[in-house]
C-alpha positions in Angstrom: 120.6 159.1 164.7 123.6 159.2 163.1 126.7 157.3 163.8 128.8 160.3 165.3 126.0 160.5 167.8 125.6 156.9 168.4 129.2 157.2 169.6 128.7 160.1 171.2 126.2 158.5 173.5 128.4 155.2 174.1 131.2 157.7 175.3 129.1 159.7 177.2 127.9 156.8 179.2 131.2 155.8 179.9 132.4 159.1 180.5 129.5 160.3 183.0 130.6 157.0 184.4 133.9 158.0 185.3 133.0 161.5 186.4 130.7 160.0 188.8 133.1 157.4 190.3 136.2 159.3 190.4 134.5 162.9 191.7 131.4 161.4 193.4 133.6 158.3 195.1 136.6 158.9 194.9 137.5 163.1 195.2 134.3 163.9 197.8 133.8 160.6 199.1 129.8 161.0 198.7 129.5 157.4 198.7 130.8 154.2 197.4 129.2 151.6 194.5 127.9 149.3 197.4 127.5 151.4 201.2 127.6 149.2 203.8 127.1 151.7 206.0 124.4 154.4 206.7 126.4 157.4 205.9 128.7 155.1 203.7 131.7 155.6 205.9 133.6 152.4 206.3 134.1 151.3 209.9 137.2 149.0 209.5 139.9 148.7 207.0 138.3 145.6 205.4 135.1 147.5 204.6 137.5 149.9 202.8 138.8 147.9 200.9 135.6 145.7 199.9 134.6 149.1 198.6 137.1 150.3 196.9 137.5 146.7 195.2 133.7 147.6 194.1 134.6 150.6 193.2 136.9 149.4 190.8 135.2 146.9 189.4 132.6 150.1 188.7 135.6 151.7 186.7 136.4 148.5 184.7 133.1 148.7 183.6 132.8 152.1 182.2 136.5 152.5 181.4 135.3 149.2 179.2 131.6 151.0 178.0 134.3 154.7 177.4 136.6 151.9 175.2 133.8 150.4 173.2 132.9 154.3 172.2 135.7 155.0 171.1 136.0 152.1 168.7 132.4 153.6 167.4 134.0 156.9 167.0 136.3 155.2 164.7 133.6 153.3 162.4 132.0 156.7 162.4 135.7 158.1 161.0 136.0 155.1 158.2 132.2 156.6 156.7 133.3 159.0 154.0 130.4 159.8 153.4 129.2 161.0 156.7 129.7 164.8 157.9 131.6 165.2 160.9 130.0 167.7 163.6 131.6 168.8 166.7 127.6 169.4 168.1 126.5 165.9 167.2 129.0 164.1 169.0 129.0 166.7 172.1 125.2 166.5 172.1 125.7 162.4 172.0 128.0 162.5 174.5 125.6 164.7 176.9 122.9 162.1 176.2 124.7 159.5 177.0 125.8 161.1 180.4 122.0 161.8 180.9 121.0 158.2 180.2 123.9 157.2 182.7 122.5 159.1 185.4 119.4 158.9 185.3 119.7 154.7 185.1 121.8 154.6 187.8 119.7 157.2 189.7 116.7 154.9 189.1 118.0 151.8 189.5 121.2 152.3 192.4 119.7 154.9 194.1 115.9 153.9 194.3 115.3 150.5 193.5 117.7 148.7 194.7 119.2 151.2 197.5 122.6 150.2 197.4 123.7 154.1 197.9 122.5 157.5 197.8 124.4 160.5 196.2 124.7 161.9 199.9 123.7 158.4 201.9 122.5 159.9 205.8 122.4 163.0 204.4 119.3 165.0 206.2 118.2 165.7 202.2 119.1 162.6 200.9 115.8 162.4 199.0 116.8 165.2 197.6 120.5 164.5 196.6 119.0 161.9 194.4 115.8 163.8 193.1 118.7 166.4 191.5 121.2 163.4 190.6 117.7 161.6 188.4 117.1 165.7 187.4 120.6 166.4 186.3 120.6 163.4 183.9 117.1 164.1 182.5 118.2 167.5 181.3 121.5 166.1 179.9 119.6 163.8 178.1 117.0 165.7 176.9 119.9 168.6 175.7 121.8 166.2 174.2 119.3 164.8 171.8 118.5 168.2 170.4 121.9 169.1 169.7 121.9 166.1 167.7 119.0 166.8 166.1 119.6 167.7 162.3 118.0 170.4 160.8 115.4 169.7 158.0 116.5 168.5 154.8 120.5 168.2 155.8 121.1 164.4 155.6 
């Protein structure tokens, strides 16, 4: 995989990140990094602010992943002789959101249990079949936009 890509991926992790912590936590208030309730619902100020402390800690970490993509990007710009392409780095950076969700669909979600996409919910099972689905075919789409064709190197 090329470089562009490579950083494509990085910054999509960190990116999908963000997207899932700011619109998943923060905008619908889905569910927190840690629920320490069933529906994920604080019941006291002090639980609100243990999770939004987690929370943010969550953002450090993928503002930090986003930051350390970025610096890729840049090692990809100092390569003269690398050819820059607008699909390659989009389909990295789909990839990487992919890889994102789909780990932290596996590993938050099922393994460990430490939330849900929509904790309580009645389909809950299902929130988190389409979360671990959704980052699959982000992935999978990803990787074949960065796929060169044969015999361009």
């Amino acid at each position: 995989m090329q470089p562009l890509a490579r950083a494509g991926v990085v910054l999509g992790m960190g990116f999908g990140g963000l997207f899932d912590g700011i619109v998943l936590h923060q905008i619908l208030g889905w569910h927190h990094l840690i629920c320490v309730t069933e529906h994920c619902q604080p019941e006291s100020i002090e639980q609100l602010k243990q999770q939004n402390t987690q929370d943010g800690f969550f953002h450090f970490v993928v503002w930090f992943i986003s930051l350390f993509g970025v610096r890729m990007l840049y090692s990809a710009g100092l390569r003269q002789r690398e050819t820059w392409s607008g699909k390659a780095l989009a389909g990295g950076m789909l990839a990487g959101w992919g890889i994102f969700n789909f780990v932290e669909g596996v590993i938050d979600h099922q393994i460990l249990g430490v939330h849900h996409v929509l904790p309580g919910h009645p389909r809950q099972l299902l929130f988190d079949m389409l979360f671990l689905a959704s980052g699959l075919i982000l992935a999978v789409a990803g990787f074949v936009m960065t796929r060169r064709p044969r015999g361009v190197a």
